[in-house]
DRENKOL-609154 format. One record per atom (N, C-alpha, C): residue number from 1; residue in three letters; chain; atom name; x, y, z. Coordinates in pm, 1 decimal. Each point is the difference from the previous one (the first is absolute). Example, Ala and Ser with C-alpha at 12.3 -4.5 7.8 and 13.67 -1.06 7.14 Angstrom:
BEGIN
ATOM, pos, code, unit, site, u, v, w
ATOM, 1, ala, A, N, 1319.0, -569.0, 780.0 $
ATOM, 1, ala, A, CA, -89.0, 119.0, 0.0 $
ATOM, 1, ala, A, C, 90.0, 120.0, 0.0 $
ATOM, 2, ser, A, N, -35.0, 105.0, -72.0 $
ATOM, 2, ser, A, CA, 82.0, 119.0, 6.0 $
ATOM, 2, ser, A, C, -77.0, 109.0, 73.0 $
//
This chain:
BEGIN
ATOM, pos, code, unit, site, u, v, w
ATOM, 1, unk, A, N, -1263.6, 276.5, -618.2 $
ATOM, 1, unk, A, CA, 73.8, -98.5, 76.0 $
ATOM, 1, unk, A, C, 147.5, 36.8, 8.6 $
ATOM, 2, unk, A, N, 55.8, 69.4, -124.7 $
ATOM, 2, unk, A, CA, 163.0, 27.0, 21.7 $
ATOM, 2, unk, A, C, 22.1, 82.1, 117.9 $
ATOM, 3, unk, A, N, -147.4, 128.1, 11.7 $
ATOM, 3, unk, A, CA, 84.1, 66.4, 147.8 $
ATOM, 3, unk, A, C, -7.6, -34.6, 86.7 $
ATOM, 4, unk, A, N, -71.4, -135.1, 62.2 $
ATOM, 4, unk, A, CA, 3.9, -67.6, 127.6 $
ATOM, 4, unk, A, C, 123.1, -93.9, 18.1 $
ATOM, 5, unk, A, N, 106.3, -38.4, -131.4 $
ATOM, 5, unk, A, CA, 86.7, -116.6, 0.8 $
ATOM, 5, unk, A, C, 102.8, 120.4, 23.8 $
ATOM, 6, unk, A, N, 31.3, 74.1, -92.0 $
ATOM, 6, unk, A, CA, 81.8, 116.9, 27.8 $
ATOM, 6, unk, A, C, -20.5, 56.2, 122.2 $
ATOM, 7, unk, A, N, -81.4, 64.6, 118.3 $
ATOM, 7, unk, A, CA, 22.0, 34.0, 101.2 $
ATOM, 7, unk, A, C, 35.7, -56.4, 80.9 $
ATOM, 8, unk, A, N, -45.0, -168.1, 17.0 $
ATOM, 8, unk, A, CA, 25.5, -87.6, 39.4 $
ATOM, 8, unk, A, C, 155.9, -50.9, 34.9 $
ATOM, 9, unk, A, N, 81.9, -2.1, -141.6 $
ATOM, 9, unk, A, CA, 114.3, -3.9, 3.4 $
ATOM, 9, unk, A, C, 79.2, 102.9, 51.1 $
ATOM, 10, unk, A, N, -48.7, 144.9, -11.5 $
ATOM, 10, unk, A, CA, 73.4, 78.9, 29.2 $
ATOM, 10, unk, A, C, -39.5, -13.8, 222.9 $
ATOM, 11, unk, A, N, -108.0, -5.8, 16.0 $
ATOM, 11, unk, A, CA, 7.2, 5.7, 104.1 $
ATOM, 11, unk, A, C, 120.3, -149.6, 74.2 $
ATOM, 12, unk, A, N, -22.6, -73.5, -48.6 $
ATOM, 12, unk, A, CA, 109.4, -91.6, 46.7 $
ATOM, 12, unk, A, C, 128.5, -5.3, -6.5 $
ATOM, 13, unk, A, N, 4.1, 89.6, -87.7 $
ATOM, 13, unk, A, CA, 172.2, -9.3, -16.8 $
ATOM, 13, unk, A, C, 50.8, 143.1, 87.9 $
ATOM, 14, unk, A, N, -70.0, 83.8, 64.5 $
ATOM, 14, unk, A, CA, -43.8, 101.4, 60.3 $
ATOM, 14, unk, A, C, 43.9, -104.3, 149.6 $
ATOM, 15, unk, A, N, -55.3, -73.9, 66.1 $
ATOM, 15, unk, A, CA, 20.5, -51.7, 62.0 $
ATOM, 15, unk, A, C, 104.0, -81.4, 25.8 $
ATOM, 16, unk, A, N, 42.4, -35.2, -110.9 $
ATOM, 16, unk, A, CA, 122.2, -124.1, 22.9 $
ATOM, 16, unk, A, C, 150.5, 91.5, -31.3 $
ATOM, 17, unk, A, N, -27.8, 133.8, -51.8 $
ATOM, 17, unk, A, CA, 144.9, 60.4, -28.5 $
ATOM, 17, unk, A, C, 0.6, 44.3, -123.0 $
ATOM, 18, unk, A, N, -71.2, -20.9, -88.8 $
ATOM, 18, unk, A, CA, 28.0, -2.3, -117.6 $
ATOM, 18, unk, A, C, -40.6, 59.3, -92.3 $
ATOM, 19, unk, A, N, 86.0, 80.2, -74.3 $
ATOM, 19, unk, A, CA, -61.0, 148.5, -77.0 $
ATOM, 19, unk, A, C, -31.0, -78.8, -134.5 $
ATOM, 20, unk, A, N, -107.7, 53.9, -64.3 $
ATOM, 20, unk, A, CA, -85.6, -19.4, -114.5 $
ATOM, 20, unk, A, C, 66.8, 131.7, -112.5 $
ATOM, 21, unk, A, N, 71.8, -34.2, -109.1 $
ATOM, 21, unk, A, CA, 33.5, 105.9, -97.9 $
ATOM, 21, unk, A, C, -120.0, 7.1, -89.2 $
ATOM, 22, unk, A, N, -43.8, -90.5, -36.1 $
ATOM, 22, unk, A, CA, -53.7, -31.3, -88.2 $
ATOM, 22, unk, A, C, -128.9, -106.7, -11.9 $
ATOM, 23, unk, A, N, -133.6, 45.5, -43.0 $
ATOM, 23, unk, A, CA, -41.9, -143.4, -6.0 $
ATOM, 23, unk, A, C, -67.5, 37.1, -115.1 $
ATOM, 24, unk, A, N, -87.9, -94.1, -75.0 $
ATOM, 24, unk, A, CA, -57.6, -20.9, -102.4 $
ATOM, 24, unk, A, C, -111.6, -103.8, -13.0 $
ATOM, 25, unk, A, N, -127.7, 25.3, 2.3 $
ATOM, 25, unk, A, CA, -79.4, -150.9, -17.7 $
ATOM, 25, unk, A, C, -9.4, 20.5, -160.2 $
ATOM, 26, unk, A, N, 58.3, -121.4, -51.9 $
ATOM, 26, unk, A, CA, -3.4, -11.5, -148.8 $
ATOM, 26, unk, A, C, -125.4, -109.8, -6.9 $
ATOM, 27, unk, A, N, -45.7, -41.7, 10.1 $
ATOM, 27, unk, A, CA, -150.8, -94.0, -72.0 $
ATOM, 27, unk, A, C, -49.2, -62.4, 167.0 $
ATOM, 28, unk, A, N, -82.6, -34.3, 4.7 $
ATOM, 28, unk, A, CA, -111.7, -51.1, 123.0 $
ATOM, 28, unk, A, C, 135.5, -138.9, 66.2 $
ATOM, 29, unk, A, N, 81.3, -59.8, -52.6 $
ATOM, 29, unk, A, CA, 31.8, -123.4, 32.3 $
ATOM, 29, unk, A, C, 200.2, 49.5, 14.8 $
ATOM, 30, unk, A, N, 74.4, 111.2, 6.0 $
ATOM, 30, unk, A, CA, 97.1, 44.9, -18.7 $
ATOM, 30, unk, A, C, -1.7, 155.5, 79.2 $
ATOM, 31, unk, A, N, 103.7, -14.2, 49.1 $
ATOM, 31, unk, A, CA, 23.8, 127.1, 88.1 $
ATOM, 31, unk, A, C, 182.4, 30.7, -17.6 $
ATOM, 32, unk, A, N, 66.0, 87.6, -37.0 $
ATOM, 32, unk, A, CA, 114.8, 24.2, -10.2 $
ATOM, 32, unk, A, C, 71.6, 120.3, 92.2 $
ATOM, 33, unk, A, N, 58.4, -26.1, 108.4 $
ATOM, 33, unk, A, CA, 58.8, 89.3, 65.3 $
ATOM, 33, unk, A, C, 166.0, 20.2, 52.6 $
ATOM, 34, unk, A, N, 24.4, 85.6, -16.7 $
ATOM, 34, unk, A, CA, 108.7, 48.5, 31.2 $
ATOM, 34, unk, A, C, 27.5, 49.0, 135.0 $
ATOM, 35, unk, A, N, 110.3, -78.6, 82.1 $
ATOM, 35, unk, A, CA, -3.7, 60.6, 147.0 $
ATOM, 35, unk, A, C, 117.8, -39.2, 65.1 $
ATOM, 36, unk, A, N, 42.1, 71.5, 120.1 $
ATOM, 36, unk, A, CA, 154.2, -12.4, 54.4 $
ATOM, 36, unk, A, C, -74.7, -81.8, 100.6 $
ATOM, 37, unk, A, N, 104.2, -96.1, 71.6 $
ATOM, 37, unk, A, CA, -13.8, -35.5, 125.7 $
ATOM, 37, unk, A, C, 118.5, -6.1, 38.0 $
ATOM, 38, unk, A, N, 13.5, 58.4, 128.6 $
ATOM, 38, unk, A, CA, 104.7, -5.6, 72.1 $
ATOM, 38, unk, A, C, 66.9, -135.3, 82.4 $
ATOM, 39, unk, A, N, 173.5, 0.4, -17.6 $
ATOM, 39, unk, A, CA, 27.6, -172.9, 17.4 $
ATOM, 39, unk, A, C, -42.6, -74.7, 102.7 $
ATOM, 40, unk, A, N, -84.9, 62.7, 72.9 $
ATOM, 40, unk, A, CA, -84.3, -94.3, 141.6 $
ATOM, 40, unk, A, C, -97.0, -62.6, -90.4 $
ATOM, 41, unk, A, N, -55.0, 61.1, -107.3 $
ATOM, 41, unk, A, CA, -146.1, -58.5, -35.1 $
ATOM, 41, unk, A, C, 43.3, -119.9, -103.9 $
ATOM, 42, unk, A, N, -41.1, -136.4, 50.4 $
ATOM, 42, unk, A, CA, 3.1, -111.7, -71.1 $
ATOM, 42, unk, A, C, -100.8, 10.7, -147.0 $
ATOM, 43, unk, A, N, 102.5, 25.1, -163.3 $
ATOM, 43, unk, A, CA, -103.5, -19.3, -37.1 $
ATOM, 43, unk, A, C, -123.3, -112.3, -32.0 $
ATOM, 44, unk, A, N, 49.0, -113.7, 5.3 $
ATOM, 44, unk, A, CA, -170.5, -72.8, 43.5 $
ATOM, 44, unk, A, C, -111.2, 26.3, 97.5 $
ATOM, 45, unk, A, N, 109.0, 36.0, 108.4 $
ATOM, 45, unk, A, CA, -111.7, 43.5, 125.9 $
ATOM, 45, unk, A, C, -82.1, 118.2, -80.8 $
ATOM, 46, unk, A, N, 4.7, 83.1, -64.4 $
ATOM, 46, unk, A, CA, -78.6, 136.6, 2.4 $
ATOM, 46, unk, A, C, -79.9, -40.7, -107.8 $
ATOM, 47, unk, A, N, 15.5, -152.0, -111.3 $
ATOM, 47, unk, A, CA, -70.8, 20.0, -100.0 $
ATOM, 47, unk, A, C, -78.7, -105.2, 55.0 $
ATOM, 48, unk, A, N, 46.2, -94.1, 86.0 $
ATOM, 48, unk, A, CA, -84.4, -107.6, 79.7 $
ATOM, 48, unk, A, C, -151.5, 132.0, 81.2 $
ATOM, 49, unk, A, N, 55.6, 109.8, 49.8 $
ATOM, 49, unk, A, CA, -90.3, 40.4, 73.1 $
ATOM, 49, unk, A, C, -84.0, 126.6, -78.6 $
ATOM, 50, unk, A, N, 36.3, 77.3, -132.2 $
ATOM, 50, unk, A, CA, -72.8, 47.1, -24.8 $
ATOM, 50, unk, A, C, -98.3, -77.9, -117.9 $
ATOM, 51, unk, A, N, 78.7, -71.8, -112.2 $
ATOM, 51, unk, A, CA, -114.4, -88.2, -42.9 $
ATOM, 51, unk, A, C, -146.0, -55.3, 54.4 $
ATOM, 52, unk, A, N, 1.4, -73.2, 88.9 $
ATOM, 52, unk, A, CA, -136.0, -56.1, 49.2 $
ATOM, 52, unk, A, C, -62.7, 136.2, 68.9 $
ATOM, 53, unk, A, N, 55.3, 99.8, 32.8 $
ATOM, 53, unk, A, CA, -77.8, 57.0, 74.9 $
ATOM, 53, unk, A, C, -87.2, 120.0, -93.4 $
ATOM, 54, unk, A, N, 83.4, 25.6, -106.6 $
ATOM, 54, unk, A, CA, -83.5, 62.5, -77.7 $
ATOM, 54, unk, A, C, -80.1, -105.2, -100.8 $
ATOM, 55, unk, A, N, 0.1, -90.5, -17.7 $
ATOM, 55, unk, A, CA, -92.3, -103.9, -85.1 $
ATOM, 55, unk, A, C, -153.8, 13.3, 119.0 $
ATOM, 56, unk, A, N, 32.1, -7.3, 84.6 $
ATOM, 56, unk, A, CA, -84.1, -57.6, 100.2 $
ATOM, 56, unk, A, C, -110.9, 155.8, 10.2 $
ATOM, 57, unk, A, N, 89.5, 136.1, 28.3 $
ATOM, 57, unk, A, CA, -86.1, 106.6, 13.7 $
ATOM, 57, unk, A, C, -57.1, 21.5, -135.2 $
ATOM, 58, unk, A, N, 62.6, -46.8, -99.5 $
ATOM, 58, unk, A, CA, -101.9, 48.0, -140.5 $
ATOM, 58, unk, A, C, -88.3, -117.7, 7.5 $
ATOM, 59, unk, A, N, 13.9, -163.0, 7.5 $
ATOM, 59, unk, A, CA, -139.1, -24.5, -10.0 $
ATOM, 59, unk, A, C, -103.1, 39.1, 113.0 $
ATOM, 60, unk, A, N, 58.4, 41.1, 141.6 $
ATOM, 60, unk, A, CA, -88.3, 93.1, 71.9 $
ATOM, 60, unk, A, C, -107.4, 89.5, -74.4 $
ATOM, 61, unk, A, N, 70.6, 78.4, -53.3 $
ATOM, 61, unk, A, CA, -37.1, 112.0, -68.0 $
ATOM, 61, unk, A, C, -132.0, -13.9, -125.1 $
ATOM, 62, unk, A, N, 96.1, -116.5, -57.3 $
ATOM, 62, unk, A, CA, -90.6, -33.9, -123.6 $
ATOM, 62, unk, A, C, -36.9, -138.7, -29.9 $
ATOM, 63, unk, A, N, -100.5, -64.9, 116.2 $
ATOM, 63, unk, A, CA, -0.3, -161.9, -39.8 $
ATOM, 63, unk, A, C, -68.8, -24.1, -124.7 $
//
């Protein structure tokens, strides 16, 4: 399940501008990442839009 939340994120932030330094899935319920966004990118907007969207493709993945 971590490499579907992890690609997930990376593909979105891929989309919205936003470089990924770092990520880490530390336990099934915690994800820790490190990442620039550039000053256009609102950060709520990018965590408003990659959160649900990777919750949503991992229970895709794994109901």
């Amino acid at each position: 399940m971590a490499e579907v939340v992890v690609q997930n994120i990376r593909s979105k932030s891929e989309e919205l501008g936003v470089t990924i330094h770092e990520i880490e899935v530390v336990d099934q319920c915690y994800v820790e990442c490190y990442f620039f966004a550039p000053p256009k990118v609102c950060l709520t907007d990018y965590l408003k839009a990659v959160k649900p969207a990777s919750t949503k493709q991992a229970f895709k993945a794994y109901p």
